[in-house]
Structure formats: C-alpha cells, structure tokens
C-alpha positions in Angstrom: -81.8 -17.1 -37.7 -81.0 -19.2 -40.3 -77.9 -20.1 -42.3 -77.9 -21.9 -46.1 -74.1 -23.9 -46.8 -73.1 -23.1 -49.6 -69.5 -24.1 -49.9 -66.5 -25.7 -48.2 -68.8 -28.2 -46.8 -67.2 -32.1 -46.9 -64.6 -30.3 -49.4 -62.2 -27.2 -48.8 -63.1 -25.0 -51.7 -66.1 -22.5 -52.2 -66.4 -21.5 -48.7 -69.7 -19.3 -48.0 -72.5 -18.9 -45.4 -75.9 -17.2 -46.5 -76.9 -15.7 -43.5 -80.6 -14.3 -43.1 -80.6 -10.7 -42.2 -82.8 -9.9 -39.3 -83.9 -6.8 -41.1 -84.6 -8.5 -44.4 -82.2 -9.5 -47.1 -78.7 -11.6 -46.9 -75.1 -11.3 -45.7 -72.6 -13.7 -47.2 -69.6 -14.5 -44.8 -66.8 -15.5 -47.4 -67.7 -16.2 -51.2 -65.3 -18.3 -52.6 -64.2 -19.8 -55.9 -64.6 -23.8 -56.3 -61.6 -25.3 -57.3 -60.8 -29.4 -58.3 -62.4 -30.9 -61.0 -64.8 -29.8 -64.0 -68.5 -30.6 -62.3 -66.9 -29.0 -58.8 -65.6 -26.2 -60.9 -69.4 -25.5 -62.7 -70.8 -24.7 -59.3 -69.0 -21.0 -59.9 -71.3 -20.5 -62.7 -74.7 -20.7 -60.8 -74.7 -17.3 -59.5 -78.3 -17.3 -58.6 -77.9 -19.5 -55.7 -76.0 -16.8 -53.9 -79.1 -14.3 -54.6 -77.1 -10.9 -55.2 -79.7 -9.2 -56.3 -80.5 -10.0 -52.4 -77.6 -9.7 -50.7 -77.1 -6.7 -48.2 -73.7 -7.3 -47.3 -70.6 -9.7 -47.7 -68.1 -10.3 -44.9 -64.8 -12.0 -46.3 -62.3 -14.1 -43.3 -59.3 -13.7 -45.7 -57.9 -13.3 -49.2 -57.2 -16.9 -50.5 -59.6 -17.4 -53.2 -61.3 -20.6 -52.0 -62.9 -17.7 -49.6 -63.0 -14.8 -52.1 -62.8 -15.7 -55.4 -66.5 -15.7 -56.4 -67.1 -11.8 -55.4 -66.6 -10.4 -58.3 -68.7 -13.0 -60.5 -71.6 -11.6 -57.6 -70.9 -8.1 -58.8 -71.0 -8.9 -62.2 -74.5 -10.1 -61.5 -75.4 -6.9 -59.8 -74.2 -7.4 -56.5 -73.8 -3.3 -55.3 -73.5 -3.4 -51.3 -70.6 -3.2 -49.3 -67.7 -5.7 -49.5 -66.1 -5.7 -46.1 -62.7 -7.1 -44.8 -60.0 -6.2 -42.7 -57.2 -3.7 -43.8 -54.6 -6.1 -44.9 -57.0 -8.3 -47.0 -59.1 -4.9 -48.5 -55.1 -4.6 -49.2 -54.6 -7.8 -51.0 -58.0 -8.6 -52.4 -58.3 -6.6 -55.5 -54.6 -8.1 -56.6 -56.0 -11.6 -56.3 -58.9 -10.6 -57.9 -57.4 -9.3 -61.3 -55.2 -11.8 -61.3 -58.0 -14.3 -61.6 -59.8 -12.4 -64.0 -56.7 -12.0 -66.0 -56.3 -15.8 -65.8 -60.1 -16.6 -67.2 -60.3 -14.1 -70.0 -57.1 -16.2 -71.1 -58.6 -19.1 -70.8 -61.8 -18.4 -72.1 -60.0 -16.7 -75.4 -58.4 -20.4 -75.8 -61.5 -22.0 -75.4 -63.4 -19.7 -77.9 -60.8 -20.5 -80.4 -60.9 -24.2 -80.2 -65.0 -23.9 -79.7 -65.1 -22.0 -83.5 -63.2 -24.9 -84.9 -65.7 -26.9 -83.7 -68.6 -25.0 -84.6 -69.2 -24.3 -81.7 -70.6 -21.1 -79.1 -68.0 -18.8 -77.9 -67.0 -19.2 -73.9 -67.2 -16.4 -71.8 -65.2 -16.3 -68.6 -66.7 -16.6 -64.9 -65.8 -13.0 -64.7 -63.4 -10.0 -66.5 -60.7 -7.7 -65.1 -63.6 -4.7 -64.7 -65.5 -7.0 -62.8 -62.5 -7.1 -60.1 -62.2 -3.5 -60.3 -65.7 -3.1 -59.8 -65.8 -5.2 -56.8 -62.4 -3.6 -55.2 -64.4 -0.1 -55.4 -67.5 -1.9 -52.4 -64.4 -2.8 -50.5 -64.8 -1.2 -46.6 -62.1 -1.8 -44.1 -62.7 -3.6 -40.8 -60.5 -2.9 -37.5 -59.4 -6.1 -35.8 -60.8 -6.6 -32.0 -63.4 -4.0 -32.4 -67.5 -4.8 -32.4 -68.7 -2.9 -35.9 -72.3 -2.5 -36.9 -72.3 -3.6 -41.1 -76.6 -3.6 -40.9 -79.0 -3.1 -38.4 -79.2 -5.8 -36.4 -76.4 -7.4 -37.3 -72.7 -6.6 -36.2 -69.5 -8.3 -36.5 -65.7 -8.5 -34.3 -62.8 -9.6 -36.3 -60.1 -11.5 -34.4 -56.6 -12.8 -35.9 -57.1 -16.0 -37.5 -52.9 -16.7 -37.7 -53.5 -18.2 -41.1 -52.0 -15.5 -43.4 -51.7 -11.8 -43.5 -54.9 -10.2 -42.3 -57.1 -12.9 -41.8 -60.1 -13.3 -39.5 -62.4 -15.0 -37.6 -65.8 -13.4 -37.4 -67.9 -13.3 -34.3 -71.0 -12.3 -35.7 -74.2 -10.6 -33.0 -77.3 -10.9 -34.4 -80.4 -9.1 -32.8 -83.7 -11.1 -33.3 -86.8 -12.3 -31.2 -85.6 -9.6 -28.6 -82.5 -11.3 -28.0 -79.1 -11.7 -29.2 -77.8 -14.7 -31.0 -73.9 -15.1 -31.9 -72.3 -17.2 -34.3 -68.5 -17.9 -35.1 -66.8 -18.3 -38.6 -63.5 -19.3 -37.4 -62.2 -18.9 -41.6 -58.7 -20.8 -41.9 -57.2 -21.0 -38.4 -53.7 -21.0 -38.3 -50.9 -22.2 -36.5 -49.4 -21.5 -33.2 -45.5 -20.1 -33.6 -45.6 -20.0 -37.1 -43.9 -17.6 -39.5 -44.3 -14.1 -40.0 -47.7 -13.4 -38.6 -49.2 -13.4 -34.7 -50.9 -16.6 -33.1 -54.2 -17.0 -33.4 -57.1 -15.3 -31.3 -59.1 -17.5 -28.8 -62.9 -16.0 -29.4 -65.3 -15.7 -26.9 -67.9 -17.9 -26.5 -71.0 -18.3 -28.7 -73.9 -20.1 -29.4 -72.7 -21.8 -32.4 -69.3 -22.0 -34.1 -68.9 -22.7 -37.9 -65.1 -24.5 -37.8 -62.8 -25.1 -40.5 -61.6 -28.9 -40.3 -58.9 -29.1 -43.3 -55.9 -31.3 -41.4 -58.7 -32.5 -38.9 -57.7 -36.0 -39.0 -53.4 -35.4 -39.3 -50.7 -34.2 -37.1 -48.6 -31.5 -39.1 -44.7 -32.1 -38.9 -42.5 -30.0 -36.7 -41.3 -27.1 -38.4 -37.9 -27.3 -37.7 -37.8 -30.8 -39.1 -39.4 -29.2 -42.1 -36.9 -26.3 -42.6 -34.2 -29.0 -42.5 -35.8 -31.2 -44.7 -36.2 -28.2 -47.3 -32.5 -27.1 -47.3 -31.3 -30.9 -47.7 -33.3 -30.7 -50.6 -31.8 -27.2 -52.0 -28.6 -29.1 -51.6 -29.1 -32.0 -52.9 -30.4 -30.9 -56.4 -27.6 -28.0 -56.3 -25.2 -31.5 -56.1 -27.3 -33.3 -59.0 -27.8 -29.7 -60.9 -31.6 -30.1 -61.2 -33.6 -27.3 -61.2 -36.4 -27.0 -57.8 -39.3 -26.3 -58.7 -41.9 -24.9 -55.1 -45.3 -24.4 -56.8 -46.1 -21.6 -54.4 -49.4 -19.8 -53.5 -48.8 -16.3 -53.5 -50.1 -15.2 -50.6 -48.0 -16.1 -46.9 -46.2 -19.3 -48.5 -44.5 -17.1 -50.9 -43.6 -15.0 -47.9 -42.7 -17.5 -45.6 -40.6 -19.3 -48.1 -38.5 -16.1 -48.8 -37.7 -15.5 -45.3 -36.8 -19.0 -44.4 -34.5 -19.2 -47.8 -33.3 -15.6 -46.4 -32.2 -16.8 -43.3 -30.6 -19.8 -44.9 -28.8 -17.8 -47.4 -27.4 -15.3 -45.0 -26.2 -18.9 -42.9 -24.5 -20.2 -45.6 -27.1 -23.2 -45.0 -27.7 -22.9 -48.7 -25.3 -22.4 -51.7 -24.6 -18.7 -52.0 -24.0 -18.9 -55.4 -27.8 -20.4 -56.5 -30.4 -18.4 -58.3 -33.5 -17.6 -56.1 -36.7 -17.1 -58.7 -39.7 -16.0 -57.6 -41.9 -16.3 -60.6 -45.2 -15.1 -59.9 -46.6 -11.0 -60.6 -49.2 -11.7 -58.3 -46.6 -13.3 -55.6 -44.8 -10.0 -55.8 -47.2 -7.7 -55.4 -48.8 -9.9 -52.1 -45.4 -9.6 -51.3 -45.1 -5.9 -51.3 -48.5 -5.5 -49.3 -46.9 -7.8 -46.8 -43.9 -5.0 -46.4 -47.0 -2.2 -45.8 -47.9 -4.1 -42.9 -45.1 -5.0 -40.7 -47.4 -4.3 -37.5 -48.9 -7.6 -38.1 -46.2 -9.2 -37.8 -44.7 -11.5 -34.8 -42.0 -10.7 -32.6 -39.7 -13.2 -34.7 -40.6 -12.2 -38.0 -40.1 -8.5 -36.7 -36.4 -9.2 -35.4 -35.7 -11.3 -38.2 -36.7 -8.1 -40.4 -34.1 -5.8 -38.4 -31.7 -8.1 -39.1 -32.3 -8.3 -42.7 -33.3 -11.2 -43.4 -37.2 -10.3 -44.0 -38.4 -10.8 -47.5 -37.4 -9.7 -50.5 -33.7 -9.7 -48.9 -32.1 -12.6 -50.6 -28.8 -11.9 -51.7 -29.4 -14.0 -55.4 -33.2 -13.2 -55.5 -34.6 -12.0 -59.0 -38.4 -11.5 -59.5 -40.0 -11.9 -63.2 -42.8 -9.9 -63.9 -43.1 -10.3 -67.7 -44.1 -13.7 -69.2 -40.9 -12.5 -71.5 -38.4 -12.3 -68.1 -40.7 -16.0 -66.8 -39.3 -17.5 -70.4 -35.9 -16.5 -70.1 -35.5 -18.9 -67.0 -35.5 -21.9 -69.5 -32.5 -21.1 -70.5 -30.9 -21.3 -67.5 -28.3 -24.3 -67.2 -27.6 -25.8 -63.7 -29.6 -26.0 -60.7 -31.9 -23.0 -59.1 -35.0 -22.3 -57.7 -38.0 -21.6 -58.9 -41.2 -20.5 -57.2 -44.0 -20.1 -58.9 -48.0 -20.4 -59.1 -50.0 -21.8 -58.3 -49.9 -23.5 -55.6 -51.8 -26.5 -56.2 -50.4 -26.4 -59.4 -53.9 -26.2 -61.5 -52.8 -22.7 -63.6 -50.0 -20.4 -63.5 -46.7 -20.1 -64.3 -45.4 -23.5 -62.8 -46.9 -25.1 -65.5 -44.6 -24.4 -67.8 -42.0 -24.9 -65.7 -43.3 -28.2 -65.4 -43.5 -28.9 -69.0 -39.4 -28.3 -69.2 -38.3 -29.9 -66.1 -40.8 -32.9 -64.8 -39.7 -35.0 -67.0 -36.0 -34.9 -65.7 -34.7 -37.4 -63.2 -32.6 -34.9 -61.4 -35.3 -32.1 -61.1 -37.0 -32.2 -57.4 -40.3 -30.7 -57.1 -41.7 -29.3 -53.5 -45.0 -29.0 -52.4 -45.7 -26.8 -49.3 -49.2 -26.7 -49.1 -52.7 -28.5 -48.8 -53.3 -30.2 -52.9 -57.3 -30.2 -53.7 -58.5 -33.6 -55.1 -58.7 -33.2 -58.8 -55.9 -31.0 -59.0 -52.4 -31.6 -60.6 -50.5 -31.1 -57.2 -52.6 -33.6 -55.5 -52.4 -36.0 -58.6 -48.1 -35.9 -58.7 -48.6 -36.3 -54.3 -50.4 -39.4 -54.8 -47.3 -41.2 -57.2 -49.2 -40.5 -60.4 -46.3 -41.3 -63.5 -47.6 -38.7 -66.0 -49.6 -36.1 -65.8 -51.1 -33.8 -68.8 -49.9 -30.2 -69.0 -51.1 -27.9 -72.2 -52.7 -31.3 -73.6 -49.4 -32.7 -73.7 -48.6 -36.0 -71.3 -45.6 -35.2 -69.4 -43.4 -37.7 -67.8 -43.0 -37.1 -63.8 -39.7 -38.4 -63.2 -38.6 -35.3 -61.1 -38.4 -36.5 -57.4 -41.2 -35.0 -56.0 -41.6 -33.9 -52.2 -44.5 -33.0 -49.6 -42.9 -30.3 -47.0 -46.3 -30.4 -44.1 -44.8 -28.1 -41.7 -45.3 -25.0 -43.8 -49.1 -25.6 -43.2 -50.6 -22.5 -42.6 -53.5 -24.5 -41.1 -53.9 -25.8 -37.6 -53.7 -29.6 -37.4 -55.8 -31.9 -35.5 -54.3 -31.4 -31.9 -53.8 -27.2 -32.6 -57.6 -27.5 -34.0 -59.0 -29.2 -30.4 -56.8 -26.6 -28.7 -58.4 -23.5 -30.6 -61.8 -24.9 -29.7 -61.5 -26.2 -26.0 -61.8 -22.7 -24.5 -65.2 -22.0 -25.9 -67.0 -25.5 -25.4 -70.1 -24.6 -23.1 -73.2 -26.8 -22.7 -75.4 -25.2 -25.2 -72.7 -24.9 -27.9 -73.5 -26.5 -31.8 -70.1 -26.7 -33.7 -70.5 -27.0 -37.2 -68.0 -28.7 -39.3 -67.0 -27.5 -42.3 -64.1 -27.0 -44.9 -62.5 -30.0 -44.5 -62.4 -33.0 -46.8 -65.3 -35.4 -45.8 -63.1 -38.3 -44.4 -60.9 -35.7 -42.3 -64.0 -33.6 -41.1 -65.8 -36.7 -39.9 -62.6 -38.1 -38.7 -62.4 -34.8 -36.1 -66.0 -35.3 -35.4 -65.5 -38.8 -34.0 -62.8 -37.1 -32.1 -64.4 -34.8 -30.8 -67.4 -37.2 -29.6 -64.5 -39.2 -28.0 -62.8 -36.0 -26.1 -66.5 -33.9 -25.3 -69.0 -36.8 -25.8 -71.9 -34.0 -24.3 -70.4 -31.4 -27.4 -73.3 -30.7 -30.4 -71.7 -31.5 -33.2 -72.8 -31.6 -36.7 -71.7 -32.1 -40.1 -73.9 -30.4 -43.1 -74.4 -31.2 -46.6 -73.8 -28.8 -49.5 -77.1 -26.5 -49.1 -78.2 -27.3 -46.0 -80.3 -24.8 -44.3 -79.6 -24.6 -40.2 -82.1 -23.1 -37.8 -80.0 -20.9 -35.0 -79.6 -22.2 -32.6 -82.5 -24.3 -32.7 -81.0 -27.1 -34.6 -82.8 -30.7 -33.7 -79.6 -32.7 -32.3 -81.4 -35.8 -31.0 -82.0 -37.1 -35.0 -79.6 -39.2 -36.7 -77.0 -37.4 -38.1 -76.3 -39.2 -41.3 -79.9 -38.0 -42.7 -79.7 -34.7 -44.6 -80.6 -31.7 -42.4 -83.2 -30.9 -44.2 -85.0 -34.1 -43.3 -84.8 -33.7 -40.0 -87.5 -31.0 -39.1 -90.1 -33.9 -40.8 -89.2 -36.7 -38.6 -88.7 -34.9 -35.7 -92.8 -34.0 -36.4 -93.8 -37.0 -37.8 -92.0 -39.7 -35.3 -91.1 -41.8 -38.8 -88.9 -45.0 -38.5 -86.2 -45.3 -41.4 -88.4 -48.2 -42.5 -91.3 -46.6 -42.9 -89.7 -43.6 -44.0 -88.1 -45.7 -47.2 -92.1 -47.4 -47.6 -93.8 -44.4 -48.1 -91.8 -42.7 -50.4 -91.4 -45.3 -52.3 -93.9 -44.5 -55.3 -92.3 -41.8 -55.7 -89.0 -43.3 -56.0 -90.3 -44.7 -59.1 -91.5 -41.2 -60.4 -88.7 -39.9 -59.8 -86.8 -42.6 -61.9 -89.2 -41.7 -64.7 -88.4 -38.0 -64.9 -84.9 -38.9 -64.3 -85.0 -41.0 -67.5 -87.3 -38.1 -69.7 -84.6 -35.7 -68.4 -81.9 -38.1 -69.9 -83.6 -38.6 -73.3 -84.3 -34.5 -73.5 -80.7 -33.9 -73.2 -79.5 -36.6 -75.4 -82.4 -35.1 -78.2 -80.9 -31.7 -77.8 -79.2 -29.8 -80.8 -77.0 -27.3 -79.0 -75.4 -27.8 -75.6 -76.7 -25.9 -72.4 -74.8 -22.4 -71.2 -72.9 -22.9 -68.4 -74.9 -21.8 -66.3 -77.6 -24.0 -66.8 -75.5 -27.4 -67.1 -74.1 -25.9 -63.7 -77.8 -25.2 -62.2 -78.8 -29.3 -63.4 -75.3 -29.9 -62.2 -76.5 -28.6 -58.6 -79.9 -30.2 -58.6 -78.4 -33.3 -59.5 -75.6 -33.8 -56.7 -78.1 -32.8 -54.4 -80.7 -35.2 -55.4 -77.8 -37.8 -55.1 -76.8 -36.6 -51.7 -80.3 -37.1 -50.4 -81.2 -40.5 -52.2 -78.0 -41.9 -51.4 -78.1 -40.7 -46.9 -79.4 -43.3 -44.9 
C-alpha cells in the first residue's frame, strides 16, 4: 500500500494523503487549502497532482479548511465520487465552502480590475460558489465508532478527534496481499477537558499512524489562567475605552469564545453594559449547526447549556450579517468587542476592523489561535510595527495579545499521551502537520521517551511503502532516495561523486529554463507557474538533504 504527501508536511496547511486503492484508483483522506504566503498559496492551483479524474473516494477528518478547502477546486476539475465525513462536518462543510468561494470570486473580480489596467489577463478564482454547491451534493455521512466499507477493500472507523465539532480520526483497513493492513490519520487532535465538545478517542492499534504535530515542541497554558487573562483584558480596555478586537475562526473558537464570555457576563466578571459583536456570517451559521448537535457535546458544556449560558446567550450579544450592519460598528464610540474573521487574520471582516482601530494605542487585539508563517496574525505576534491592510501601511499600536489556552490542539505532553497507548514494536509513526522545527522537535522527543519507536518525518510528495518503509537509512535523505541506497549499499560520498555530472546538467537547464522565462511575452496561468512552482521546491528539497 502506498501513500503520496501531499500537504501539511513540515507546515500545517494543505493537509492530504493519496492513498492507493487496493482495487485500483485513489482515496484522498483530507484535501485541504494552502494558506501563508504567495508561492505556498500557488500549490492550490496545481490540481493535477491530486488526480481527480482518478480519485474514487475522499475521506475528510474535519471542517477547518487547511483540511477541506481544496474539495471543491477537485470537483471543479471533475472530481464526481463520494465526499465522505461525519454528520456534524457534512453539516458544516458546505457553509465553509461557500464562504470561501464567496471570498475568491471577490478577490479575483479585484484582481481582474487592476490586471485590465495593466493590460493584463483576467484572474479567475481557485474555485466559484457552484463549485461548493457542487461538491456539498457528493457529501455522504459517516457514523462515529462504527467500521464502514467506502470501496471494496478499503473501509474506515471514525473516532472523536476532540478538536472541534465533529471531527475525526480515521482508522483506515485496507485488504491487500491476502492480508489486512491499517493506517491512522489522527486529523487535529484535541485537547483533554476542553470546551464544548468530548475528549478525544484513544484508537486501537495499527500498523502505522499518520500524527498531527502542530504544538509538538510547546506546552499550552492552563486554561483557567487563560480565561482570567482574557477577562482582565475585557476590563482593561473597557477602563481605557478601546475597542477589542478577537480575530476568530469561525468554527469552535467562535463557540468557545461565546460561552466563556456567556459565563462571564452572567458573573458580572465582565461589564454588563459592553457590546458583544460577533461579526462574521459564516461564524453564525457554524454557530447554529453547533446548536443542531448538542449530543456532541461534554457533560460541562451540556450543564452550562441548561443553565443558559450556552451560546448565543449573551445578554449584549448582536450578530451582523450584512457588510451594511459589519460598517455600522465603526461608528460605535467607547469600548466593545468585536469578533471577527479570520482567524489568522489573512481575509475577512477583521481586516477592516483593523484598518479603524490598529493604529490606536488603547485598542487591544487578542489572538486565540495557532498564526501560519506568512500571515498577518503571525506577523503582529512576532512585534511587527506596521503591517499592510488593503495596500495601505497601518500602524500597530493597539496592544496586541496571544491567549494559548484556547488551543484546540493537543500540546506536546497531551500529544505523547494520545500516542502512548498504541506504541507496539512494529509501529511507523509519521509526522506530519506541524511546522518543521516543532515536528522534528517531537521527533527527538519521542526518540528520547521510545528510543525502539519508527519514526519518520516526510517531505512534501513523498511516496511511503505500507508498512514496508526502509527504517535503517538515514533519515535526513528524501524518502524517495532511500529505496536506491538501500539496493545499491552507496556511501554519501560516493553518492555526491557519481551524480555529480549531472549536477552540472542540471545547472544548464536550470539556467535555459531562466532565460526562457525571462524571454517570455505573457506571463504563465496559474496553474502552470504553480506546477514549475512545485517542481522547483522539490528539486530544492532534494539538492539541498544531505
């Protein structure tokens, strides 16, 4: 059995697994968007990587977009199988997915106009709004703890993730040589005793694990800590009367958020008298699938509920649907809240908010989640003084914050924990979503805590044999080297000596490829600058490994 990377790997966006079907064909488990940075970003465009025309079936963990995003670019480019997921995400993925389409028809109209200034070619967006709806029509409900059949050969077991409403790790069976081979996605695992939803499920053994590593080299904050920290905050900038401004994701933060404000409000913890603005349509509607599924909830979160503070249940809580209802909150004067997407604060709403209030010394700005390199949530984290919003430089004066505790990831120690119970002496764990300095930072810690563990961390398109992956090769060679030295005995040395010559050819066509481009007349589609895009990073990733 073999699996092909092709996203999340050393970075936490684009998560997807191309799975060979024993029968013929693929299954993709997740297929999500790529988000940080413009040549990141192009990799969305190469749809023929991800072979739809191919593709039997696609098995989706969860609904954030880094894991579900891409789906409808695949159905634009004939993808027609089934589409499967469990209730709650079937529930929430065809809001997330014309919101996104919404969002790059916008941004695509923008571009078009500038580009005709320019003389230049039209953009088209990475997919439109009947391109979601297509997609939402292949969607096919999975039941959590129960063993389905999606093809022959080939079944899957959903167990609760923890991460956010509905989410799943996939134990996947797959019949082949006579036998049976299984491999875990663990998708995002979550946290033990967080908000709203249950703990996450312990699987059962199998012969390889594919394992999210975002916080696997931190320690999360303790929650209550964080909850306290958060309404000193709130009161804080109600003294100074500054707005605060939560960029939000709208799916579980958004939720979490409201109950804990909820609870706050109902305390007098927080003023009674502040405005509570959750600015975000798509945010609302998650919000209202969240409500449809209260038997996913915890015991907490269920008591919570009967007491009325669930969300939605905020005494000063208004919700703007309209960008007209979003605009009128400029006009407020004094302090309130604002939550609004996205929540890495690359698009959305918060953006303008941004542009009105990051400039102001008494404005405080929150950030409750993980920030992608390359986005403007990570940038303002890391101290930057300006950043640029609508081409415009903005001052960041506001006082910004980073609230960890709301992590709906597991950190390092809850990570080792999830893992522990299904280390056995035949076991490959492969690391993946994760940054590259935190996934290799869990790597050394698990060689340090289960020095006999397999462990291995691919590269973007790696291709890994199940479960016959060579382990006794040095790791920092890209897997796809391996198979040849494992035949061929080759030193590093000699390795570097023989393909030396064509080192130098491949200089040479590196510098006729340079000169072609630099001779051309009209720039390449996206897709093809993404395709060359591809080729090259990978080409770079194996000239660069030692």
């Amino acid at each position: 059995m073999k699996i092909k990377c092709l996203g999340a790997i050393r970075t936490v966006t684009g998560s997807c697994y191309q799975l060979e079907n024993p029968q013929g064909g693929y299954t993709l488990i997740d297929c999500g968007i790529f988000q940080g940075g413009r040549q990141t970003e192009l990799r969305n465009f190469n749809t023929a990587l991800y072979k739809p025309a191919e593709t039997k079936a696609i098995v989706i963990t969860h609904a954030h977009m880094d894991h579900s995003g891409l789906v409808p670019r695949l159905v634009k480019a004939g993808y027609s199988g089934p589409i499967y997921a469990t209730e709650a995400t079937r529930d929430l993925l065809p809001i997330l997915w014309q919101d996104a389409a919404h969002i790059q028809e916008l941004e695509a109209q923008w571009k078009s106009r500038k580009n005709s200034r320019q003389g230049a070619k039209a953009v088209e967006p990475l997919y439109r709004e009947e391109d979601a709806e297509a997609a939402a029509k292949l969607l096919r409900p999975l039941k959590l703890d129960r063993e389905e059949g999606i093809l022959p050969g080939l079944t899957v077991t959903c167990l609760t993730a923890g991460h956010i409403l509905g989410a799943a790790s996939l134990r996947l069976a797959v019949g082949e040589d006579g036998g049976t081979k299984t491999v875990t996605f663990s998708g995002d695992i979550g946290r033990v005793g967080q908000l709203l939803i249950k703990d996450p499920e312990i699987p059962p053994p199998s012969d390889v694990i594919f394992m999210e590593t975002t916080y696997g080299n931190r320690l999360h904050k303790d929650l209550g800590n964080t909850i306290d920290e958060l309404v000193g905050i709130i009161n804080q900038a109600y003294r100074e009367g500054g707005k605060i401004i939560i960029p939000t994701f709208a799916v579980e933060r958004t939720q979490e958020l409201l109950v804990l404000l909820a609870q706050a409000w109902h305390e007098n913890k927080i003023p009674r008298d502040i405005p509570i603005i959750l600015d975000s349509p798509l945010a609302i509607s998650a919000s209202e699938v969240y409500l449809a599924h209260p038997e996913l909830y915890d015991a907490e979160t269920v008591e919570l509920a009967r007491l009325g503070h669930g969300p939605m249940s905020v005494g000063t809580l208004r919700v703007t649907r309209t960008g007209e209802e979003s605009q009128k909150i400029n006009s407020i004067n004094g302090p309130a809240i604002i939550m609004a997407g996205s929540g890495m604060a690359n698009a959305g709403r918060v953006l303008h908010h941004f542009k009105h209030n990051l400039w102001r010394p008494n404005c405080h700005v929150i950030f409750v989640g993980f920030q992608a390199q390359g986005t403007t949530g990570r940038r303002l984290v890391e101290g930057a003084k300006s950043v640029k919003i609508f081409r415009e430089e903005v001052l960041a004066k506001a006082k910004i914050h980073t609230l960890g505790g709301f992590s709906g990831h597991a950190d390092q120690s809850e990570l080792l924990t999830w893992l522990a119970p299904q280390i056995h002496p035949n076991l490959l764990v492969v690391l993946t979503h994760g940054e590259e300095s935190g996934t290799l930072a869990f790597q050394a810690k698990l060689a340090e805590l289960h020095p006999e563990l397999n462990t291995l961390v691919p590269r973007w398109l790696d291709v890994l044999d199940v479960p016959s992956q060579p382990m006794a090769l040095p790791v920092a060679l890209p897997a796809a080297v391996r198979p040849a030295l494992a035949e061929t005995a080759l030193t590093e040395t000699s390795l570097a000596e023989s393909w030396l010559p064509e080192a130098e050819s491949f200089g040479r066509r590196l510098g006729r490829l340079r000169d072609g481009l630099a001779g051309r007349q009209e720039p390449l589609s996206p897709e093809k600058l993404a395709l060359l895009e591809d080729l090259l990073s990978r080409a770079e990733e194996i000239a660069l490994s030692r």
